[in-house]
C-alpha positions as CSV (number, residue, x, y, z in Angstrom):
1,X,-0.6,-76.5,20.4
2,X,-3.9,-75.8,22.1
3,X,-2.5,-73.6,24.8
4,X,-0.1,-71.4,21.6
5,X,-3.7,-71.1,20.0
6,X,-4.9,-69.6,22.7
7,X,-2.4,-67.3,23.9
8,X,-2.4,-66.4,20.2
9,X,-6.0,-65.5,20.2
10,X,-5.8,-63.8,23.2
11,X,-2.9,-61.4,22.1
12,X,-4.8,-60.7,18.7
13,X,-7.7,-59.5,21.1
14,X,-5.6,-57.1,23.5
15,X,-4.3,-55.6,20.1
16,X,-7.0,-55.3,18.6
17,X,-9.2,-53.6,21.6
18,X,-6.0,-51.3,22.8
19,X,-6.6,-48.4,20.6
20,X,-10.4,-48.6,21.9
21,X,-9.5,-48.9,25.1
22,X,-6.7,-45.8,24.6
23,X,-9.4,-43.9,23.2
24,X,-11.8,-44.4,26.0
25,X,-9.2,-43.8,29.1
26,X,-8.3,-40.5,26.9
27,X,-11.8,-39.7,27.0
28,X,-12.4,-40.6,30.5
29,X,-9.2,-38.6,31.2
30,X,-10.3,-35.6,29.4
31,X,-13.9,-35.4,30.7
32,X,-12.5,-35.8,34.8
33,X,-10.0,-32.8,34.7
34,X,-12.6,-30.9,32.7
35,X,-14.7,-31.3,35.4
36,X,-12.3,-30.8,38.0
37,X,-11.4,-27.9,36.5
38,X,-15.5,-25.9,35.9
39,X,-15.6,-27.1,39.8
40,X,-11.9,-24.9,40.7
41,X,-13.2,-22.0,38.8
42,X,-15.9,-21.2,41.2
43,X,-13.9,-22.1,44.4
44,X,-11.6,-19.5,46.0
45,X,-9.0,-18.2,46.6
46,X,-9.1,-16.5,43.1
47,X,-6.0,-15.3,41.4
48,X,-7.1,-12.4,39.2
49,X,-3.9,-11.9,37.3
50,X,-3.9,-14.9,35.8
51,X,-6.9,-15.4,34.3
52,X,-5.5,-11.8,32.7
53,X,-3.1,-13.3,31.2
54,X,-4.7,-16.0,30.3
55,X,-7.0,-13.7,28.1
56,X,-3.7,-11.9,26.8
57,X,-2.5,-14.9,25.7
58,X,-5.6,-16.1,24.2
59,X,-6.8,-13.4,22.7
60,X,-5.3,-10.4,22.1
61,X,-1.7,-12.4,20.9
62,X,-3.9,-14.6,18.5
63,X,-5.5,-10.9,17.0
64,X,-3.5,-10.6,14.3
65,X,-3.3,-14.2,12.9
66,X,-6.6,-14.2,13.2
67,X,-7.1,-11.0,11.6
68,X,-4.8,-12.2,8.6
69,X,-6.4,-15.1,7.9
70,X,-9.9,-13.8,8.1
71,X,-9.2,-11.1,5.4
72,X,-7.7,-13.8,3.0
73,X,-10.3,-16.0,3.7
74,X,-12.9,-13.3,2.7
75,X,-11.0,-12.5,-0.2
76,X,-10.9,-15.9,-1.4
77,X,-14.5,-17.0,-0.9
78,X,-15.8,-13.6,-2.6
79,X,-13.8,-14.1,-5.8
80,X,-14.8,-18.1,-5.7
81,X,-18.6,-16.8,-5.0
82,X,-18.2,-14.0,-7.4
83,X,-17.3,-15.9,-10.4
84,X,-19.9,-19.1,-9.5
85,X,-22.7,-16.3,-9.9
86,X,-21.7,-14.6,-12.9
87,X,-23.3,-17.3,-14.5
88,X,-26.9,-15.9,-13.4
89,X,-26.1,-13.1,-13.3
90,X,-26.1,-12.7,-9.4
91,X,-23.2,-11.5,-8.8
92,X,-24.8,-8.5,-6.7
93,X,-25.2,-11.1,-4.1
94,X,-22.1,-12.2,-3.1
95,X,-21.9,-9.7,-0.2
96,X,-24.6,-11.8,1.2
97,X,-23.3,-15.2,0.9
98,X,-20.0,-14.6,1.9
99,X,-21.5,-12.7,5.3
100,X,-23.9,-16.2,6.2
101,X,-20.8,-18.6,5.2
102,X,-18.1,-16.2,7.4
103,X,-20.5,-15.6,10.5
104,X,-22.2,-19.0,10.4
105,X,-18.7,-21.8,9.8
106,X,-15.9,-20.0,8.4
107,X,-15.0,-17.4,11.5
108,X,-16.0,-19.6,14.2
109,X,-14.2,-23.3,12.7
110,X,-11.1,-21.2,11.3
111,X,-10.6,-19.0,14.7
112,X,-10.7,-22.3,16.9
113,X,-8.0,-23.8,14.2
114,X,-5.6,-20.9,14.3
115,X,-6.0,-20.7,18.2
116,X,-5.1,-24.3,18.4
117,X,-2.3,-24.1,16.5
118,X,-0.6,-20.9,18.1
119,X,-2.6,-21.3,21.5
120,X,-3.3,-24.8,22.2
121,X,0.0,-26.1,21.1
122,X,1.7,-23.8,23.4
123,X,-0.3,-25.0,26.1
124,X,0.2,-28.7,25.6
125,X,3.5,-27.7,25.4
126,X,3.9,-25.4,28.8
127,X,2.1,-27.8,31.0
128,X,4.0,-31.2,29.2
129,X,7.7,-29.3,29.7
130,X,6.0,-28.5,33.9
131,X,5.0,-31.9,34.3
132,X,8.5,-33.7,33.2
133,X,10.3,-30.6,35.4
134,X,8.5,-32.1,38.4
135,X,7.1,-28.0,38.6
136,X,3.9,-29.3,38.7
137,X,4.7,-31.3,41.6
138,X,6.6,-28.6,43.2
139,X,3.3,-26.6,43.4
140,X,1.2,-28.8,44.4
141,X,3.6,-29.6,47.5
142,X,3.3,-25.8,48.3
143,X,-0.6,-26.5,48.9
144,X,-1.6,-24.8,46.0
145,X,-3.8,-26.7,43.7
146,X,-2.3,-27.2,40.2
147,X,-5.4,-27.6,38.4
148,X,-7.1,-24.0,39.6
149,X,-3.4,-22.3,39.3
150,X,-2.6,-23.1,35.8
151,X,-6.1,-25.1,33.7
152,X,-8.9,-23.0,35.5
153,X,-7.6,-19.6,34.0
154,X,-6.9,-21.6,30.8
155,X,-10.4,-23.0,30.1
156,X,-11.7,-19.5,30.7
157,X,-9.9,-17.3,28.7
158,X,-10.7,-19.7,25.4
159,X,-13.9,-20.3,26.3
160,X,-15.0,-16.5,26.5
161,X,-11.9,-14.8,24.3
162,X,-12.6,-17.5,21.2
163,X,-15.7,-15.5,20.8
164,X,-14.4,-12.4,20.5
165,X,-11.7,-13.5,18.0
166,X,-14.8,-14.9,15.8
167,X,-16.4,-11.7,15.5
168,X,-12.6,-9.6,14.7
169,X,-12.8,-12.6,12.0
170,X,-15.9,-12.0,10.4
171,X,-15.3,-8.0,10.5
172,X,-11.9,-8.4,9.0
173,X,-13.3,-11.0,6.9
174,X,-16.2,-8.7,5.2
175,X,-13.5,-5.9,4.9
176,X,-11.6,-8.2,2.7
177,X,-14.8,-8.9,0.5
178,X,-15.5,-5.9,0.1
179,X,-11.4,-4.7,-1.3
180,X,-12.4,-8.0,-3.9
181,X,-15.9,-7.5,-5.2
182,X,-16.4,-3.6,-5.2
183,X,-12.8,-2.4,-5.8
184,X,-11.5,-5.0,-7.5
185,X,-13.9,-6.5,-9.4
186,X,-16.0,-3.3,-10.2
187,X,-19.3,-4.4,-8.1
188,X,-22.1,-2.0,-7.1
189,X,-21.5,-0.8,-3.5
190,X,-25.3,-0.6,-2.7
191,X,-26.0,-3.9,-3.8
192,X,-23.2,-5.3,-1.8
193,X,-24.2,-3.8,1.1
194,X,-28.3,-4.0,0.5
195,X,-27.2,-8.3,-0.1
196,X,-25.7,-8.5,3.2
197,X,-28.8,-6.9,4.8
198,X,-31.2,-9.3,3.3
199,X,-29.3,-12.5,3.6
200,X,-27.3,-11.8,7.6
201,X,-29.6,-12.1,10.0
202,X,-28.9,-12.0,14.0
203,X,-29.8,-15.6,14.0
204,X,-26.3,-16.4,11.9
205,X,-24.2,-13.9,14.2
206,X,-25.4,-16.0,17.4
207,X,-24.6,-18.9,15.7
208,X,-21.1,-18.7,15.1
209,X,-20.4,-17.2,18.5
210,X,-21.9,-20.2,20.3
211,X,-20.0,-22.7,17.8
212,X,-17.2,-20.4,18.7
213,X,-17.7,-20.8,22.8
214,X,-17.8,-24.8,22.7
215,X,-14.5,-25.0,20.1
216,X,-12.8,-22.7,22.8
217,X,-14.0,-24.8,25.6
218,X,-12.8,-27.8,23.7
219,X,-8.9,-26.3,22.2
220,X,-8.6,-26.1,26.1
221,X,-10.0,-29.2,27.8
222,X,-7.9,-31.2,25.2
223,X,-5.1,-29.3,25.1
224,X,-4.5,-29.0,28.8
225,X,-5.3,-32.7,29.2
226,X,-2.4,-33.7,26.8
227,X,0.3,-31.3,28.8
228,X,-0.9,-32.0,31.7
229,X,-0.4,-35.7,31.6
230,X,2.5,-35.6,29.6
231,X,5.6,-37.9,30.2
232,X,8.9,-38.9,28.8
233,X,11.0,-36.2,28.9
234,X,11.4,-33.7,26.2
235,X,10.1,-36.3,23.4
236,X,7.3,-37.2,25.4
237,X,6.5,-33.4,25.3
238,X,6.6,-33.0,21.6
239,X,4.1,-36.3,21.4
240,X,1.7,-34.1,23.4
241,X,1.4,-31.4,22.0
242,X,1.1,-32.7,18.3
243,X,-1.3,-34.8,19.6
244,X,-3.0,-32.2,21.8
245,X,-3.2,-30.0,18.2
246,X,-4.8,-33.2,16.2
247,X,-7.8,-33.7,18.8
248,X,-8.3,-30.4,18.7
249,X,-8.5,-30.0,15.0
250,X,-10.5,-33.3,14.7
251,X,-13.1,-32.7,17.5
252,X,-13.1,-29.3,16.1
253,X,-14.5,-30.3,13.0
254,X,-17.2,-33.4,14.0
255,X,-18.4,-31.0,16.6
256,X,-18.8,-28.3,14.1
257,X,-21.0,-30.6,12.1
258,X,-23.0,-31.7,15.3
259,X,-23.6,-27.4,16.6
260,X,-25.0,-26.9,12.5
261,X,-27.3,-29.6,12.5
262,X,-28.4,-28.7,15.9
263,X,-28.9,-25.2,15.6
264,X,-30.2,-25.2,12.1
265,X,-33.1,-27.0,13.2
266,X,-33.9,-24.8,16.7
């Protein structure tokens, strides 16, 4: 009865530390090909046309998602701003507001999002279908390292094209507010425009692009981590990538948090 106790106990305890210990090998997993990967980027020989079309992929496919969400996300925050200050009488400010909330969280936190979703997901899901076709293999046997050929030119075009997609965001995104509250809602132009003058500063602009560097650095290391590793066939794929999209999301978000509080007080 003793020894059933025991092995009893001891089986509660491996289940009860296995997701810990999951999370921590995912972690440790993440954070070694991350690494390995900075280190290929710098190392020749260097392959040019892939990091181009890396950046294609990145950015310049994920311009008009991006673009259509920012407007409706301007759109939507002006007329939820432009009705909350009608009560004081503010509403002249809500060119303002909406330009801190897009530049500083909105732009940077929605771009990342949309990139994992059409971006990362298709990355998790690229590298998981290589892996489980042995073409991983097959190119590594060729003496070509896997890791610089296809998560070096990865990790770079998020990290530096995520950027770029934050400021078409907050562009688009101030476009939309505008179409709301001057043409629609009958604001005054000059106040719009004089509001966003005395409330953006530079300060917010380089804020949202930094967020926006780290969330591309992260889509990437995460994603690439999940398709890389991936096994069991074409279901093991599809675990990958939906689980390459929720890290994403999620570390998205709590790093979000960490940048503000950071950067806020700088």
């Amino acid at each position: 009865m003793k020894e059933g106790a025991e092995i009893s106990r001891g089986q509660l305890l491996d289940r009860a530390l296995e997701p810990v210990l999951a999370f921590l090998d995912n972690i440790g997993n993440i954070v070694t090909l991350t690494f390995q990967t900075i280190v290929w980027l710098v190392r020749p020989p260097f392959r040019p046309a892939q990091f181009l079309a890396a950046m294609d992929f990145m950015g310049a496919q994920s311009v008009f998602i991006v673009g259509l969400t920012g407007v409706f996300s301007g759109m939507v925050v002006t007329l939820q701003t432009s009705y909350a200050l009608r009560a004081f009488s503010a509403e002249g400010r809500v060119g303002g507001l909406v330009a801190v909330s897009l530049a500083r969280e909105l732009a940077p936190v929605f771009s990342a999002i949309m990139v994992t979703a059409r971006a990362g997901s298709a990355m998790a899901a690229e590298l998981g279908n290589m892996r489980v076709t042995e073409q991983i293999d097959a190119i590594a046997t060729m003496g070509v390292s896997p890791v610089q050929y296809l998560l070096s030119p990865r990790l770079f075009a998020a990290t530096v094209m995520l950027p770029l997609l934050c400021i078409l965001y907050t562009s688009v995104g101030m476009c939309g507010s505008y179409l709301v509250a001057v043409l629609w809602l009958g604001g005054d132009e000059g106040a719009f425009f004089q509001s966003i003058r005395d409330f953006a500063l530079p300060k917010d602009i380089s804020m949202g692009l930094i967020k926006a560097c780290v969330f591309g650095f992260i889509v990437s290391s995460v994603s690439c981590r999940h398709g890389f590793y991936a096994s069991g066939g074409a279901r093991g794929v599809g675990v990958a990538t939906t689980r390459a999209v929720v890290e994403s999301c999620v570390t998205v978000l709590v790093t979000n948090y960490i940048l503000t509080q950071l950067l806020l007080d700088m």
